[in-house]
C-alpha positions, 0 to 999 in steps of 0.5 A: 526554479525546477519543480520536485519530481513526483513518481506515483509508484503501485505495486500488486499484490503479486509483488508484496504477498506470498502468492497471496497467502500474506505479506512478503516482508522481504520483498516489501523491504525491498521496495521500501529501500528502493523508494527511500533511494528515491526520495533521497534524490530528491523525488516524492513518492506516492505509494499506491499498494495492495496486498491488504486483502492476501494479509486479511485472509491470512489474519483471518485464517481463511485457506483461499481467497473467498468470491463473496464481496462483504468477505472480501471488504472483511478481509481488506479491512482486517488485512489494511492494518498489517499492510500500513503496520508493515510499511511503517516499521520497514520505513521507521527504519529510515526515520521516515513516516508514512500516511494512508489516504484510502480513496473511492471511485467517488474521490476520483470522479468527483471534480471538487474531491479530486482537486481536494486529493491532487 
């Protein structure tokens, strides 16, 4: 028996945002429709995204994107909602749900986590 193909897919701010400035929803649409075409041939999909950072800045009514890194995790946070609120309403769509698994750099050089994640 041939085992399911498995894509990991990542898709960039520049890709999701209006030139970072929040979420293109459009283009995110886009993408969702794109994987759900995917999945219908049989292909899982992990979806590795960005783009919460742009959208916490403009939650956050900030006019650019700060250098400061507790801004920047600020920002992501406050942005993360948005992000999976938006992917979750476009695949609902589909009668599709979504999950988010957020990941450090320990979850990837750790053997024990990694294994855990694969």
């Amino acid at each position: 028996m041939m085992s399911k193909k498995k894509w990991v897919i990542k898709i960039g701010s520049a890709l999701l945002t209006n030139d970072g400035k929040g979420l293109d929803t459009i283009s995110i649409a886009s993408w969702v429709d794109q994987i759900v075409t995917l999945t219908k041939q049989d292909i899982e999909v992990i979806l590795v995204s960005s783009g919460a950072i742009a959208e916490g800045i403009k939650r956050l009514g900030w006019n650019e994107r700060p250098d400061d890194i507790h801004k920047l995790q600020a920002a992501a946070a406050v942005g993360q909602m948005g992000l999976i609120q938006t992917y979750e309403s476009l695949f609902a769509k589909h009668d599709m749900h979504t999950a988010q698994i957020l990941l450090t750099h320990d979850n990837l050089t750790n053997a024990d986590r990694y294994e855990n994640i694969s």
